[in-house]
Structures are given as structure tokens and as C-alpha cells.
C-alpha positions in Angstrom: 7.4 -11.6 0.6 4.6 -13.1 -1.4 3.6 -11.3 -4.8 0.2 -9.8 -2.8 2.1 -8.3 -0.5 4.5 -6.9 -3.1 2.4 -5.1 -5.4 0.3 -3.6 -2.3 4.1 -2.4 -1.0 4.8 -1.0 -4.6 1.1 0.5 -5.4 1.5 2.0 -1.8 4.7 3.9 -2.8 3.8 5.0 -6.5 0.0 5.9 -5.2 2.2 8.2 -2.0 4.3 9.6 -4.8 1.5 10.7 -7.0 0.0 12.3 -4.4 3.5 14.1 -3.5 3.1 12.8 0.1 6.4 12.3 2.4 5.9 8.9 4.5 5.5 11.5 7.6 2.2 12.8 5.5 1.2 9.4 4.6 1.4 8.1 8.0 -0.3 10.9 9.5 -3.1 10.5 6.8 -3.3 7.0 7.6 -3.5 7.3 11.3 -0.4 5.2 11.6 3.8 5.7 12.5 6.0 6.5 10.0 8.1 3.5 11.1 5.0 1.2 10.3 4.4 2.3 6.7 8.4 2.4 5.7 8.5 -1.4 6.7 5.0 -2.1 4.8 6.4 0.1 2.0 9.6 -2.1 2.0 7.2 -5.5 2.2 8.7 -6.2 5.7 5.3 -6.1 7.1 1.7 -7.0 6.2 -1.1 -4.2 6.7 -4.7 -5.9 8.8 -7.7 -5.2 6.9 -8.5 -2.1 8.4 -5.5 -0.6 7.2 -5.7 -1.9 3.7 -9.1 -0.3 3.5 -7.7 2.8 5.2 -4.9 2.3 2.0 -7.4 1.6 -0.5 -9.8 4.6 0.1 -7.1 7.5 0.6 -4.7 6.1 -2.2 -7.5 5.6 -4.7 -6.0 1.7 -4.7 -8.7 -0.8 -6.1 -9.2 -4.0 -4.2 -9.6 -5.8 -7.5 -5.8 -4.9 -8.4 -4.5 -6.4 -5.6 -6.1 -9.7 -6.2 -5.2 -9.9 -10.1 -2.7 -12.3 -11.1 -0.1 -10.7 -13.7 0.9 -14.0 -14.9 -2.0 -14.7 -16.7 -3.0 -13.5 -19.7 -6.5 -12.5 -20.6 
């Protein structure tokens, strides 16, 4: 799993948390199987586009975080 795909599986799970979802919710939210989001939540699949917007407006996930590199310093 590459560090992209990482931090959206993390930020995916924290973002469900905060919102008190259950995958089941999440899934249904996101027009998607509960089997499909555990294995993106475990980083065993990537998300298309479509879904990553899907992600990105219902989790409140900014694109920008998923592009930042958290090995450099600023």
C-alpha cells in the first residue's frame, strides 16, 4: 500500500468515526457494499475518482490533504 492510499484508508475511518457511522451506514451513504469500503478502509483496495469525490464531499476530506507529503517540513 503506498502512503496515498494509506492516509485516504486512515482519514476514511477517523472521518466515519467522527460521524458515528457503522461501515453499513457509510456504505449506504456512499452508494457502495459494505465489503468494498472494509477492504478500502483496510488499504486492500484503491477507490476510482468518483468515489474519492463521493469520499471527499460526505466525509468533509480535503483533496489537498491527501496530496501533502508528511515528510517534509514546511
Amino acid at each position: 500500500m503506498d502512503e496515498r492510499q494509506k492516509k485516504l484508508s486512515e482519514l476514511m475511518r477517523m472521518k466515519r468515526h467522527e460521524k458515528n457511522l457503522t461501515q453499513e451506514q457509510a456504505a449506504e451513504l456512499l452508494d457502495i457494499s459494505v465489503r468494498w469500503l472494509q477492504r478500502i478502509e483496510r488499504g486492500q483496495s484503491k477507490p476510482g475518482f468518483d468515489l474519492v469525490c463521493s469520499l471527499a464531499k460526505e466525509f468533509s476530506i480535503d483533496f489537498a490533504t491527501l496530496g501533502e507529503d508528511e515528510t517534509k517540513t514546511g
